[in-house]
PAFI-677404 format. One line per 10 residues: their letters; for each residue x, y, z of N, C-alpha, C. Coordinates in steps of 0.1 Angstrom, whole numbers. Atoms other than C-alpha are relative to their C-alpha. Last residue first. Layout:
BEGIN
A> X:Y:Z:X:Y:Z:X:Y:Z; ...;
This chain:
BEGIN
XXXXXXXXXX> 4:11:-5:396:-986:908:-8:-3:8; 0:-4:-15:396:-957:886:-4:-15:8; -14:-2:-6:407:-953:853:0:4:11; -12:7:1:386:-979:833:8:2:3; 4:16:7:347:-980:845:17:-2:-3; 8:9:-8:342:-938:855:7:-20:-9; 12:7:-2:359:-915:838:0:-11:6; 11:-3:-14:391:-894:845:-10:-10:2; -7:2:-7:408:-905:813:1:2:15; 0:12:1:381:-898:793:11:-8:10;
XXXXXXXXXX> 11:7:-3:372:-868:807:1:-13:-1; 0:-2:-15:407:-853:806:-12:-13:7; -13:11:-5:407:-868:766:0:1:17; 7:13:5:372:-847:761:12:-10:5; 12:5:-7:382:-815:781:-5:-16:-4; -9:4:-13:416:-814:760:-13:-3:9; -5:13:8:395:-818:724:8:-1:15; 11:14:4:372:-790:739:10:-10:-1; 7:0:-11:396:-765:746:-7:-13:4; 8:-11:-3:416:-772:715:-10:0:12;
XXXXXXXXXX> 10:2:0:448:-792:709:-8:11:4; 16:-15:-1:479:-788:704:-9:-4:-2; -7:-11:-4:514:-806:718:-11:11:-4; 1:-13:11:493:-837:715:4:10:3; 13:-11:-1:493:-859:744:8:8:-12; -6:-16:-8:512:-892:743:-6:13:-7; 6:-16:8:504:-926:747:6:11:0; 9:-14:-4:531:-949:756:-8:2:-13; -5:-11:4:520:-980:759:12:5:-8; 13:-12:-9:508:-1005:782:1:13:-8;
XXXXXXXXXX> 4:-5:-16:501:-1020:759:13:-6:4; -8:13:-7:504:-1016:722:2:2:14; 2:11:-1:476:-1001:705:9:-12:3; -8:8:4:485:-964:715:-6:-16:4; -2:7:-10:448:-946:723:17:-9:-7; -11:13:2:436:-929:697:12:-2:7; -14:-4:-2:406:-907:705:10:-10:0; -8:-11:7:372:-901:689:13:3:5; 3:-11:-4:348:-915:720:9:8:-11; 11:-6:1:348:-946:702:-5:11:5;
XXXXXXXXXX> 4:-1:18:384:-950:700:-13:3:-3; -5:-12:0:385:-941:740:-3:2:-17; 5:-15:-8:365:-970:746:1:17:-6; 15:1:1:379:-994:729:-5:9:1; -6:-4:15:416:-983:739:-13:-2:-8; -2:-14:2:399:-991:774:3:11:-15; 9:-5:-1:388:-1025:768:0:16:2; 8:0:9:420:-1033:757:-13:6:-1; -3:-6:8:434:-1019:790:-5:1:-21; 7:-13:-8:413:-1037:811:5:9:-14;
XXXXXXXXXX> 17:4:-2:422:-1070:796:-7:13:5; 2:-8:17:461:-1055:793:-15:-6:-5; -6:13:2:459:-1054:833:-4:3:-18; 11:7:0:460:-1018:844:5:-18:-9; -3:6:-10:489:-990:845:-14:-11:6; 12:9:-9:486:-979:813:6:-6:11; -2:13:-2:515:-952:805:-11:-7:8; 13:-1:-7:510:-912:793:4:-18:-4; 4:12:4:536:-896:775:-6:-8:13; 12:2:10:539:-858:776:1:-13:-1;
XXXXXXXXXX> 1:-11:11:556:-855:808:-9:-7:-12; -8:-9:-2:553:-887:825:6:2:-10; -1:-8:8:517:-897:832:20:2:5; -5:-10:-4:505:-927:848:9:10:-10; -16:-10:13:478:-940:842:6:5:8; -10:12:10:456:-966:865:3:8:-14; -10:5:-7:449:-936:892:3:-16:-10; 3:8:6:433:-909:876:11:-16:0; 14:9:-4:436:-889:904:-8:-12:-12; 1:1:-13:466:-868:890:-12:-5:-2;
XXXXXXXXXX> 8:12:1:464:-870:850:-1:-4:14; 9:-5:3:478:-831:848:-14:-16:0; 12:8:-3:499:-838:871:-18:3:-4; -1:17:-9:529:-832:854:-7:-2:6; -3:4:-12:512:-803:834:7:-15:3; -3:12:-5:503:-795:800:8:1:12; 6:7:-3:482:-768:794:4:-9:8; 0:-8:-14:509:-741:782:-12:-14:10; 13:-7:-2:517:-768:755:-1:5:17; 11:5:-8:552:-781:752:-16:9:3;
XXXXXXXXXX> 10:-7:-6:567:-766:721:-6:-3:10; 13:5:-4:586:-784:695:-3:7:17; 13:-15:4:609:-761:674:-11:-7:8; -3:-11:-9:642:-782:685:-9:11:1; 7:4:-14:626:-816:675:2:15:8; 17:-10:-2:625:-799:641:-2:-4:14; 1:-11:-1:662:-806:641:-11:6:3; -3:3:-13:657:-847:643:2:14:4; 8:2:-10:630:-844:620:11:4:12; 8:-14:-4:650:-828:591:-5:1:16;
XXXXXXXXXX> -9:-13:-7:679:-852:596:-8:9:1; -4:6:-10:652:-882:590:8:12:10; 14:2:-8:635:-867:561:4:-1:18; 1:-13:-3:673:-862:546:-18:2:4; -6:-7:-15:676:-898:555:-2:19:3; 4:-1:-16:644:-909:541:13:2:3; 16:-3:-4:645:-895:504:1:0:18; -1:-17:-8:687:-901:507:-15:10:1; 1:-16:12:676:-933:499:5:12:5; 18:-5:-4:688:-964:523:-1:12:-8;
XXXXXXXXXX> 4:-10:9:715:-985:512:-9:4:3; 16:-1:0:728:-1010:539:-3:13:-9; 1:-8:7:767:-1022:547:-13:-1:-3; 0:9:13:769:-1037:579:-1:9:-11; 8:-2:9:783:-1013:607:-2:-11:-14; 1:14:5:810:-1025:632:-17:1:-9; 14:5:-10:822:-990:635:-7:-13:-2; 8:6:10:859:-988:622:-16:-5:5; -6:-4:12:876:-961:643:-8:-6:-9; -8:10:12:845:-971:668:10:6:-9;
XXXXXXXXXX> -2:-5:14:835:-947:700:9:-9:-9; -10:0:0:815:-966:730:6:8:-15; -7:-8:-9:786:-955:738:9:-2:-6; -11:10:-14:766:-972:711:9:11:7; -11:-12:-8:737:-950:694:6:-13:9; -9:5:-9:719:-976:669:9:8:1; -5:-11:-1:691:-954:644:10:-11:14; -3:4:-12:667:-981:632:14:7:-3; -8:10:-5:662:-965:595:-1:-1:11; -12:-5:-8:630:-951:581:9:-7:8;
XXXXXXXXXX> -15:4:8:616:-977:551:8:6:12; -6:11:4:581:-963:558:11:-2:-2; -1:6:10:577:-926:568:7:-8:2; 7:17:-1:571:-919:605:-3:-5:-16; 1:3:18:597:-896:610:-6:-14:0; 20:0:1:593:-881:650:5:-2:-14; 1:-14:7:627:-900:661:-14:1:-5; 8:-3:7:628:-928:687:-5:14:-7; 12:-13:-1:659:-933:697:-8:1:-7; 6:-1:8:682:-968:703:-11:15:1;
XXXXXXXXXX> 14:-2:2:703:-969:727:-3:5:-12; 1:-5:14:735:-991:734:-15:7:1; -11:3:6:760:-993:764:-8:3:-17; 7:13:0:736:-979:792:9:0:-16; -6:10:-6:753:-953:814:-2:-14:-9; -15:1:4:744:-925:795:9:-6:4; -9:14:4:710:-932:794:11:-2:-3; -10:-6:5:694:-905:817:7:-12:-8; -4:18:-2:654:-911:820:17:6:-4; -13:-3:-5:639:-876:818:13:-12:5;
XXXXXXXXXX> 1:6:-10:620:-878:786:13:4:6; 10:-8:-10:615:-850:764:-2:-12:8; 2:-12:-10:624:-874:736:-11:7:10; 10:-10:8:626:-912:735:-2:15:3; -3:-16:-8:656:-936:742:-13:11:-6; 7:-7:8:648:-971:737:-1:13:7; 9:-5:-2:672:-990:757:-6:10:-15; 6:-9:16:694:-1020:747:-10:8:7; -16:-5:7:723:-1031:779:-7:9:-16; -4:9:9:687:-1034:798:13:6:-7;
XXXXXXXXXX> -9:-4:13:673:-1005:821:7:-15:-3; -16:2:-1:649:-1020:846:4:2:-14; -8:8:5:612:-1016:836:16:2:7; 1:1:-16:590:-987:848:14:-13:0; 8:12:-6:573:-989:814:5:-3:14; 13:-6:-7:588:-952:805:-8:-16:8; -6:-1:-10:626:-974:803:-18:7:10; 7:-10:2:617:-992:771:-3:2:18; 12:2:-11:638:-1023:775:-4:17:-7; 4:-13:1:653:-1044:743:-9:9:13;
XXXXXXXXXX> -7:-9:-9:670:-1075:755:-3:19:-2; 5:-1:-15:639:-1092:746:6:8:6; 9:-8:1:645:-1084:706:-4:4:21; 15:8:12:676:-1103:702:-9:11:8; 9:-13:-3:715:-1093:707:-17:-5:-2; 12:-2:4:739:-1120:711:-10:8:4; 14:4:-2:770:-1109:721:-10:-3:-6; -6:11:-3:803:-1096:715:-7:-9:2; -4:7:-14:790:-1061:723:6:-15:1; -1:-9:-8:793:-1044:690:2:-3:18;
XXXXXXXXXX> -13:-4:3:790:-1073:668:5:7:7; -8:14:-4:755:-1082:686:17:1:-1; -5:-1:-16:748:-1044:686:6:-15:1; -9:-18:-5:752:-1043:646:1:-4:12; -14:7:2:734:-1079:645:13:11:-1; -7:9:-8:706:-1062:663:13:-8:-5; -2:-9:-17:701:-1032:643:9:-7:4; -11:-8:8:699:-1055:608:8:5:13; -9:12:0:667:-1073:625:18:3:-1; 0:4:-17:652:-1043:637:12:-12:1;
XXXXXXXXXX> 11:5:-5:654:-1030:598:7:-2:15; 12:3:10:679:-1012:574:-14:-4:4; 7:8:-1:700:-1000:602:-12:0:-7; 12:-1:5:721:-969:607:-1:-13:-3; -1:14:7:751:-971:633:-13:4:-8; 10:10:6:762:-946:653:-3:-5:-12; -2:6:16:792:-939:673:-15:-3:0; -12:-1:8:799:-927:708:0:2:-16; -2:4:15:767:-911:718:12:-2:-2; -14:13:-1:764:-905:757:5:-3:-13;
XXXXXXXXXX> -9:0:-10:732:-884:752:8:-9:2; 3:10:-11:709:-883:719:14:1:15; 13:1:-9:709:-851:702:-1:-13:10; -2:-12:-7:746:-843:692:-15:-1:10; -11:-3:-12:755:-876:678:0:8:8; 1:10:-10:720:-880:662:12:-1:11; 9:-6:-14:727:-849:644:-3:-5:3; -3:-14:-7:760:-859:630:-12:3:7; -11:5:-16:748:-895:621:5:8:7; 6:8:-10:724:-880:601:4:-5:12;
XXXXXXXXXX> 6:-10:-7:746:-857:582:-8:-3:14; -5:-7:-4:768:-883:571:-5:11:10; -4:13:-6:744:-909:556:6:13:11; 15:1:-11:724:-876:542:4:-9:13; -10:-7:-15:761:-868:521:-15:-2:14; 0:-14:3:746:-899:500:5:5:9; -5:-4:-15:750:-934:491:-1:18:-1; -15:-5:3:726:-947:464:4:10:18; -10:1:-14:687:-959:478:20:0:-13; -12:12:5:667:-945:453:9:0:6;
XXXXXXXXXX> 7:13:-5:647:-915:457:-1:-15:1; -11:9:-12:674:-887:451:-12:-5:9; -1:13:6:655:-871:417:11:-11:12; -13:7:4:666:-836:427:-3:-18:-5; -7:-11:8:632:-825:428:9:-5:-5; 6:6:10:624:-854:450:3:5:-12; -14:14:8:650:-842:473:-8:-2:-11; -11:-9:6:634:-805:475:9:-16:-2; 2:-5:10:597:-822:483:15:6:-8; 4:8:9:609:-838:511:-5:2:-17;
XXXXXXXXXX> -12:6:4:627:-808:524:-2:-10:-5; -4:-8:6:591:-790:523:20:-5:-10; 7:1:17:572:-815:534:10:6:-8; -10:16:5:602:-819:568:-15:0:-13; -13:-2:2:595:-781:572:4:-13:-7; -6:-6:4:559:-783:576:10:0:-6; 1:-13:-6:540:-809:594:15:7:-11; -6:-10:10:524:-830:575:5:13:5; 0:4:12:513:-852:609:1:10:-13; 12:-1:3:522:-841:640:4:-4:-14;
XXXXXXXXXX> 3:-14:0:556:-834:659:-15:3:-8; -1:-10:-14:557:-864:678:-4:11:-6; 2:-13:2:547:-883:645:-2:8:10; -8:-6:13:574:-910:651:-8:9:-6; -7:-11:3:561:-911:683:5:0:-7; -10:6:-12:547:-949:687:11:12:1; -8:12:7:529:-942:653:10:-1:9; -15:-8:9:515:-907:668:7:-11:-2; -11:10:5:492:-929:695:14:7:-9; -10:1:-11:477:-899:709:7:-11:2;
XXXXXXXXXX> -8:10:-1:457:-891:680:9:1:8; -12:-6:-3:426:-871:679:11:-9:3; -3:9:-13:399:-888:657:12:8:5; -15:-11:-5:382:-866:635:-3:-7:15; 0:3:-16:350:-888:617:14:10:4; -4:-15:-7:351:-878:577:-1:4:19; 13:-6:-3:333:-910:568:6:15:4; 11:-3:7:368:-922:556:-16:6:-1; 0:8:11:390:-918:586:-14:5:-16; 14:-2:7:400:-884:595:-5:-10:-5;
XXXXXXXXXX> 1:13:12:434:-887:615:-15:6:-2; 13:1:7:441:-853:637:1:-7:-4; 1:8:-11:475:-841:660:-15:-7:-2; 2:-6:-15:483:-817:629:3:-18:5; -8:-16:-3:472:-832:599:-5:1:13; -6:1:-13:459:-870:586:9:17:-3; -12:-12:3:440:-884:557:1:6:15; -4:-3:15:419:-914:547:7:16:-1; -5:-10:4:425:-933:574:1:9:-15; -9:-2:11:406:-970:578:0:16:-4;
XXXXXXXXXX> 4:-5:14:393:-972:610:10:0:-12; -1:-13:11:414:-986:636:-5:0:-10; 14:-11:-1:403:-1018:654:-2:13:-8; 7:4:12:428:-1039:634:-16:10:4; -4:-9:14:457:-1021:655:-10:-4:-6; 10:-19:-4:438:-1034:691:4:8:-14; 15:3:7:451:-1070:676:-7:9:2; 12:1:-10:485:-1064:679:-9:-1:1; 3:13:1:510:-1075:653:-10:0:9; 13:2:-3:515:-1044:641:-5:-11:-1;
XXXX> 8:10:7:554:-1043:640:-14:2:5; 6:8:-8:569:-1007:655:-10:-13:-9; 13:6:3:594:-988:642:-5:-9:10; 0:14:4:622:-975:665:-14:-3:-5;
């Protein structure tokens, strides 16, 4: 699920002038490590491979302009098979779009609050945000939403309802076959992702306002603390998710050094220890 930048820690961010791997470069050539990944839509890193490659083969074909394609199709097949409980899903032009799908779908008015994000500790909601390589089980919860690694613009809000529809209460919405076959790439490449030999469940032990689980990494501090921390960390060269409390989440590669520097920072003295 995209995310609006309405936060005011997003205006801190340098201005980007190019991105690979688990790396942003703003314009002075600085190398910031990124552990925001656009709220994991670049889980798997930025230009990474396979989804250039399939990007590049629609363009080819001239299929960048929203017309209906076999992508509609495909998409909804590998979201059926990857997320858990899946009756039916629904694609979605925007957030707004989503919610009148689930409204239709439950009977109900649907709006942004009933949305929960389950890493925050939160009580499950009838709308969860399901994210991979978590262990949260949501196949009790009537609709979830997944966050896929495609962090190209326009990508659809992805509504998994349990229940299974003959006629699914879907609006009609044109999206390019550019971003769905982008979309179907990502959700396959999640199967080539890799947890790093490094990474640990307690690899953020004693650092006692985060808490870590698996690769995503949650403030546990007041969002005054927390701002000041994302501060911090940005000036030490590391990007911190600017919506609190989170998630961060650790880069599937990194180098000796670039893990010693995040440990450090997240260890240090002043914002993760009381």
């Amino acid at each position: 699920m995209h995310t609006t930048y309405t936060h005011p820690l997003y205006h801190h961010i340098p201005v980007i002038k190019r991105a690979r791997g688990y790396r942003l470069y703003d314009k002075n050539g600085n190398r910031i490590i990124d552990l925001y990944q656009n709220n994991g839509h670049a889980l798997l890193g930025h230009r990474a491979s396979r989804l250039t490659s399939v990007l590049k083969n629609i363009i080819s074909k001239g299929l960048i302009f929203d017309v209906p394609s076999i992508y509609t199709y495909r998409l909804k097949k590998a979201v059926k098979q990857l997320v858990p409980g899946t009756g039916t899903v629904c694609l979605a032009g925007s957030l707004d779009h989503g919610l009148k799908i689930i409204s239709d779908a439950l009977k109900v008015r649907a709006t942004v609050d009933d949305i929960v994000d389950p890493l925050w500790g939160k009580k499950k909601g009838r709308i969860t945000v399901w994210r991979p390589f978590t262990r949260d089980d949501p196949d009790s919860v009537p609709v979830i939403i997944p966050v896929l690694p495609f962090s190209i613009a326009g990508a659809p809000v992805i509504i998994c309802l349990k229940k299974e529809y003959k006629n699914p209460p879907e609006h009609t919405t044109m999206i390019s076959p550019f971003i769905l076959a982008g979309s179907v790439r990502a959700v396959y490449d999640l199967g080539y992702y890799r947890k790093p030999d490094w990474l640990k469940d307690d690899i953020l032990k004693g650092a006692k306002k985060w808490e870590q689980k698996g690769i995503y990494i949650i403030a546990r501090m007041k969002e005054e603390e927390y701002q000041s921390a994302f501060k911090d960390f940005l000036k030490a060269g590391v990007l911190l998710s600017p919506h609190y409390p989170g998630p961060s989440i650790f880069p599937a590669e990194l180098s000796h050094g670039e893990l010693q520097k995040i440990l450090h920072l997240f260890h240090g003295a002043g914002f993760s220890r009381e």
